[in-house]
C-alpha positions in Angstrom: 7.2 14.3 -9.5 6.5 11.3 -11.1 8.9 7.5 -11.2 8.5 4.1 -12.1 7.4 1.3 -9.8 10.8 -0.2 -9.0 12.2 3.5 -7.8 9.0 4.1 -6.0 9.2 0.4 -3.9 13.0 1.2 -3.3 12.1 4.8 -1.9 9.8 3.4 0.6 13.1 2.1 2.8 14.6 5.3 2.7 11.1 7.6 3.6 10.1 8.4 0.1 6.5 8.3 -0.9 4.1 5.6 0.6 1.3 6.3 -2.2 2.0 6.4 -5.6 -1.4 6.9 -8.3 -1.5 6.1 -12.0 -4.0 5.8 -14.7 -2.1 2.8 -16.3 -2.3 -1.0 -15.3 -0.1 -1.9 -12.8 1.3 -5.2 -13.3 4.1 -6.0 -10.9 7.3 -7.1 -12.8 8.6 -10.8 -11.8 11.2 -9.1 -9.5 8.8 -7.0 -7.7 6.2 -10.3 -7.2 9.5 -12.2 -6.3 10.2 -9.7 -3.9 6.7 -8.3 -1.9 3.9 -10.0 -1.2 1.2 -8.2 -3.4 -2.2 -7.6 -2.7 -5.0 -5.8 -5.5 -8.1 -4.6 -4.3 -11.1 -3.0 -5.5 -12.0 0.6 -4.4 -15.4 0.4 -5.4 -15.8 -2.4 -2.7 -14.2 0.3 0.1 -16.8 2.7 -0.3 -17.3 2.5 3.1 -15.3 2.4 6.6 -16.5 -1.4 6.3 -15.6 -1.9 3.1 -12.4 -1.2 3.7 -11.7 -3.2 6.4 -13.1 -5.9 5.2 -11.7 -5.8 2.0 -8.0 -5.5 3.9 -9.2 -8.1 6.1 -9.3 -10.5 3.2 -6.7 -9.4 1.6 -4.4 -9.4 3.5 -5.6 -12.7 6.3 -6.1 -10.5 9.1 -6.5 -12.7 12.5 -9.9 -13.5 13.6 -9.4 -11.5 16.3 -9.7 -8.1 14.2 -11.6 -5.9 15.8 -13.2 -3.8 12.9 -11.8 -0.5 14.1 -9.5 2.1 13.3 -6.8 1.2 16.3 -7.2 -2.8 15.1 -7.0 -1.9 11.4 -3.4 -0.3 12.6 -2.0 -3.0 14.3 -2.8 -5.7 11.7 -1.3 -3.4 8.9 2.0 -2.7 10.7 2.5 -6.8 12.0 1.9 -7.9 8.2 5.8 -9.4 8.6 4.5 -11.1 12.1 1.4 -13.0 10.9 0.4 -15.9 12.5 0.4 -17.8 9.1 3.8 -16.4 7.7 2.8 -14.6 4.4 5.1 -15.2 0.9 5.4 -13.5 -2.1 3.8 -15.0 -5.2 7.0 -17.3 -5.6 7.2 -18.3 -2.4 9.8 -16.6 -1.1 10.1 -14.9 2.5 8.8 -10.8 1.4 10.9 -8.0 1.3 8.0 -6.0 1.8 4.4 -5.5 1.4 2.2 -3.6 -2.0 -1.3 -3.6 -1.9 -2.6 -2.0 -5.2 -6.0 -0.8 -5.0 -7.9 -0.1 -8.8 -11.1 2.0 -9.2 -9.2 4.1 -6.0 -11.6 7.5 -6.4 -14.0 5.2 -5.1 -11.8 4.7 -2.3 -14.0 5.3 1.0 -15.9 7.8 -1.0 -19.1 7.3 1.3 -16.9 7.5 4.2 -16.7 10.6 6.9 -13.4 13.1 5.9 -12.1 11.8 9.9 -12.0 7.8 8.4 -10.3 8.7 4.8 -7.7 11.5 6.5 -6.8 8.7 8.9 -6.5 6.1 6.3 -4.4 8.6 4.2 -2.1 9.8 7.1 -1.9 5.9 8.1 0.1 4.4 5.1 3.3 6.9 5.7 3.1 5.4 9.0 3.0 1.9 7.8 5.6 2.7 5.4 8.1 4.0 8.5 7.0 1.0 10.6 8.5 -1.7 8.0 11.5 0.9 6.8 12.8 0.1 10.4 14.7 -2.8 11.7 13.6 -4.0 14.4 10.4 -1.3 15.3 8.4 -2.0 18.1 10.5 -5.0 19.3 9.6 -6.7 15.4 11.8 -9.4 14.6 12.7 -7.0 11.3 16.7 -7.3 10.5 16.5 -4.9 7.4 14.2 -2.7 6.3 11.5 -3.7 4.0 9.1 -1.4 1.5 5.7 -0.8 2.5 3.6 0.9 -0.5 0.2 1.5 -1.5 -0.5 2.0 -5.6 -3.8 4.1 -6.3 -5.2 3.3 -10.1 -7.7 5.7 -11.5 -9.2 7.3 -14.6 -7.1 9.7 -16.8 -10.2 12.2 -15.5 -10.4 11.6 -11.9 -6.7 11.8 -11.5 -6.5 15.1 -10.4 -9.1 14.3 -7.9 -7.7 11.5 -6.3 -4.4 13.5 -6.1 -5.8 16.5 -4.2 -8.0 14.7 -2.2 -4.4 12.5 -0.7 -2.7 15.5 -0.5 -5.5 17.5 1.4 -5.7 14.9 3.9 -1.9 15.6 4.4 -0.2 12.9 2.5 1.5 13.6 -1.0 1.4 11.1 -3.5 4.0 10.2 -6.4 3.0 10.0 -9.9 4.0 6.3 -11.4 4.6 6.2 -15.2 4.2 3.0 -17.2 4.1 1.2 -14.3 3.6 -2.4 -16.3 7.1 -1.9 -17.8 10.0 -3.5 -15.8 12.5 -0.9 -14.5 16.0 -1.0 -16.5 18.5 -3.0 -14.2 19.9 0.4 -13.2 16.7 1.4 -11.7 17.1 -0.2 -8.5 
């Protein structure tokens, strides 16, 4: 299956997809930076089970009070809407939701145990359900929001990084042209 950005984001509310890969550039149209905060990181830097979380730690402002583990990682990803320091999109505005695009992703905790990239993989539908309902876990959430994660590889390794989500047990979504804007009707 594949879609384009907008339809993907959208899909996330309703418990479509929470990973989508491509081989293209992914350049968030205004109405997508306008309506998540978006984040880009490097998979080559999140070789590693510290990588990662340090690179997410940055990324995203985690509290100081992170406590570099799995079980921390979860609860900062899941309170992005409850952040000390309220976080905005690039425009200011209060977020509809949360992207973080990750390039260079069959890099993506390559030098990590199977246990720490099956978790991370199993983690983001989980995210995704978190934000796509109001008011989970007591959150002060009134609508749902989208919660996505963009993979962005090589025409080669594309395969690779596809079997590898779905053998850790969560399918991605194929994103085409994912620098174009999405007609109006594609919302």
């Amino acid at each position: 299956m594949s879609t384009t950005l907008n339809r993907f984001l959208h899909a996330t509310r309703t418990g479509g997809p929470a990973v989508a890969v491509t081989t293209a550039p992914v350049t968030p149209s205004i109405d997508v930076q306008h309506r998540l905060v978006v984040r880009r990181l490097d998979g080559a830097l999140m070789r590693t089970t510290d990588g990662l979380f340090g690179e997410f730690a940055e990324a995203w402002d985690f509290p100081g009070y992170f406590g570099w583990g799995m079980d921390a990682f979860n609860d900062c990803m899941t309170d992005l809407d409850g952040h000390p320091t309220p976080l905005v999109t690039a425009t200011g505005s209060v977020p509809g939701g949360f992207l973080t695009v990750v390039d260079h992703a069959e890099q993506l905790l390559a030098d990590a145990p199977d246990r720490v990239f099956t978790w991370f993989a199993q983690s983001q539908p989980q995210y995704r359900d978190r934000y796509r309902t109001p008011y989970a876990d007591n959150a002060d959430r009134p609508a749902a929001l989208e919660y996505a994660l963009v993979l962005r590889t090589t025409p080669d390794r594309l395969g690779a990084v596809r079997r590898r989500w779905t053998a850790a047990g969560t399918p991605t979504v194929l994103l085409t042209h994912p620098a174009e804007p999405d007609a109006p009707g594609d919302r």
